[in-house]
N, C-alpha and C positions, 0 to 999 in steps of 0.2 A: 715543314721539312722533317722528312722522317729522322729518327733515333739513328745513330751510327748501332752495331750491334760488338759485342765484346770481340770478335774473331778482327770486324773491322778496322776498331779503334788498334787491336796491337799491331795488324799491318801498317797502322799508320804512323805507328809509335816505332816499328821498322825502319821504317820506310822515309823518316823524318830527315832533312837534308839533302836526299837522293834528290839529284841534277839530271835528270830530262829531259831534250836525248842523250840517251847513254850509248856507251858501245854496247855491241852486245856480249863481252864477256864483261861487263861491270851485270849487266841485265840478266843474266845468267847465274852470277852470286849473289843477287839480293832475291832473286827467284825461288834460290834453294835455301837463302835466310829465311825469308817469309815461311815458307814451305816445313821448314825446321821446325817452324813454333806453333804454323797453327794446323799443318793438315795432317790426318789421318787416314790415309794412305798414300799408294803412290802413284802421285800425280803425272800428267800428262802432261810434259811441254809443246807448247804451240804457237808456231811461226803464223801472222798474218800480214800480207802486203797489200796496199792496192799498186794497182799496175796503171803506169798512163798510156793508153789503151781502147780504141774505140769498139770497142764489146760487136756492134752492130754492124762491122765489118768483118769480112769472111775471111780477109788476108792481116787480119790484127787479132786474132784466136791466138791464144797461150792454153796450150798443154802437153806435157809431157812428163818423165818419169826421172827417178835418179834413185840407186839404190845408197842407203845412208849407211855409211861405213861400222857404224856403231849399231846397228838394228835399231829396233821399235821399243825392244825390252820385252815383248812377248809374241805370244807362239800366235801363225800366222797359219791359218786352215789351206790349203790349196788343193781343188778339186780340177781335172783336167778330161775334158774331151778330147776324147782320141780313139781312135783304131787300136787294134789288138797291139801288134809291135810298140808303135810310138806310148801306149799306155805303158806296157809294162816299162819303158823306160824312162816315163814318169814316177812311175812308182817306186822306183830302184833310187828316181832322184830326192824322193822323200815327199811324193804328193800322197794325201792324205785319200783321195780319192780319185779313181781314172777307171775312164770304159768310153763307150763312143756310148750306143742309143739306149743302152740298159739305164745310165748316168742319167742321160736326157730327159728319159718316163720319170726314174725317180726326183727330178728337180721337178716335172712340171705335177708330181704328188704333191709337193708343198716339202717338198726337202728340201733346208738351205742351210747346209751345216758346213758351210765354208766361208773364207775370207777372200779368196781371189779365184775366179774364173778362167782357168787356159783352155784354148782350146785349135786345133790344127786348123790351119784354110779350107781344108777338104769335109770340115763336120759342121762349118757355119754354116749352111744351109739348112742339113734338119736341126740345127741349135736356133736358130731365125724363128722356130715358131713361137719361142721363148720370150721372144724380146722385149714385150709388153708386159713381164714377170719381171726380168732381168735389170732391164734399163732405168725404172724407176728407182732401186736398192743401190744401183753404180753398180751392177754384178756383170752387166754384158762386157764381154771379149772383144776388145780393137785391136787394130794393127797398131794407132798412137801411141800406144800402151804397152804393147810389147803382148800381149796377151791374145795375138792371134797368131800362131808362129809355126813353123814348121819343129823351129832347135826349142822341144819341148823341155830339155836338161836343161837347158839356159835360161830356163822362164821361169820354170819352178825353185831352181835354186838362187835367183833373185828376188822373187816372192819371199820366198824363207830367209835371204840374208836381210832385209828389209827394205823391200825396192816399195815407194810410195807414188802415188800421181799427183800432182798439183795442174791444175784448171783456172783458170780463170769465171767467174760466175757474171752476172748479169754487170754487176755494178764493178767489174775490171780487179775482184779481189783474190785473194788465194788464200787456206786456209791448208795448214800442212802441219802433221804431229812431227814432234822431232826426236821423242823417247820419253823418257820416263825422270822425273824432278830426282831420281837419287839417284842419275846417272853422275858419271865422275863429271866435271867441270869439262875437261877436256875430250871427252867425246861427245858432251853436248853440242861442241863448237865445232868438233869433227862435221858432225852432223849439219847444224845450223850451217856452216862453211859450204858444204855440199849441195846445200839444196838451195844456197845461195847464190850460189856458181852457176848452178843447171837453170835457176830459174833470168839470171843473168843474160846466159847461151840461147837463151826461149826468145829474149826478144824478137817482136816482128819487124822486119825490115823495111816496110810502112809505116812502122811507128817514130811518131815524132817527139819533141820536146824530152821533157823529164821521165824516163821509162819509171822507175819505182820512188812511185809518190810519196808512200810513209810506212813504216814498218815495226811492228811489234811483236815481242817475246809475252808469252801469259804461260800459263798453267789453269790446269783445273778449272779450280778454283780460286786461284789467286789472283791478282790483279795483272793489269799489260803494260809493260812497260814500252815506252815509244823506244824507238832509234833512229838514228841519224843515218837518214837513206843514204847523200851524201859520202859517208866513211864505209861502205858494205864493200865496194870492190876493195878497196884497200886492206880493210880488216882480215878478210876471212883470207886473203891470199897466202898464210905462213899455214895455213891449214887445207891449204889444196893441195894434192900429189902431182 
């Protein structure tokens, strides 16, 4: 059995007495205790669920979007395809980059200097030769997603406020950022709250039994704290609008 190592041991020296599942704003304050003493910089809180969910079914698919009322805590790249009009008023909405086939050539040069892909109905087609570029990175444009749209202001400015995707993966799980460990307490749970809700709203309607199996709060680098799937609708409801 390997050595615990000094960062380990003081998490644990933390962390000593903590009860299992917690809520998740108890999980949220020993988060930012741990976080307090041993990390150097700032970390990345992150929600994981599994979902009870049969993956191999077309009509028990989870995905969808929610934008998290607190942001990500950082700046979010947004490149948009588009025709002359709908660009510039992309641009106007604060997208970092927009053009129809100019954009296109320079993406398929090896340009990828953005975080989220928009692009109109009318420019997937020559954006389609991409997709074998795109779809590998999670950069290609859906309609699930909100990222294939006509109301280009609406896409870019939930990009930028912090609109995130959650998916469900092979094994029925989601992995979703919720901001940043020195956010204040209460827009963590803002956040947590929201994309708890959304992913709540996602169930499939084929779906049987226990929808959210088990769920946890981590960071970084710091350890995951379980929570009590059980108390999640309850919880997060004095934090929903």
């Amino acid at each position: 059995m390997s050595k615990l190592t000094k960062k380990q041991k003081k998490i644990q020296e933390i962390m000593e007495g903590f009860v299992q599942p917690a809520s998740a704003a108890d999980a949220i304050d020993m988060l930012q205790k741990v976080a307090n003493e041993t990390a150097k910089f700032d970390e990345t809180v992150e929600c994981h669920m599994r979902l009870g969910i049969e993956v191999k079914h077309a009509d028990q698919q989870v995905r969808s979007t929610t934008v998290l009322p607190a942001g990500l805590g950082k700046t979010v790249r947004v490149c948009v395809i588009a025709k002359a009009d709908k660009a510039a008023l992309a641009k106007e909405a604060g997208a970092d980059e927009a053009g129809a086939e100019d954009v296109i050539e320079k993406i398929a040069g090896g340009w990828f200097e953005f975080d989220t892909l928009i692009a109109t109905p009318d420019m997937m087609a020559p954006l389609g030769k991409l997709g074998r570029v795109l779809g590998p990175k999670g950069l290609m444009p859906n309609p699930k997603t909100g990222t294939v749209t006509p109301d280009v202001v609406k896409a870019v400015k939930d990009a930028k406020a912090g609109k995130v995707e959650f998916r469900a993966d092979k094994q029925g799980m989601i992995h979703v950022p919720l901001g940043k460990i020195k956010f204040s307490k209460e827009d963590l749970m803002k956040n947590y709250s929201t994309l708890a809700d959304a992913v709540i709203k996602a169930k499939p309607a084929s779906a049987k039994g226990t929808y959210i199996k088990s769920a946890y709060l981590s960071t970084t680098m710091g350890p995951g704290i379980k929570l009590d799937p059980k108390n999640i609708a309850v919880e997060i409801k004095e934090y929903i609008d």
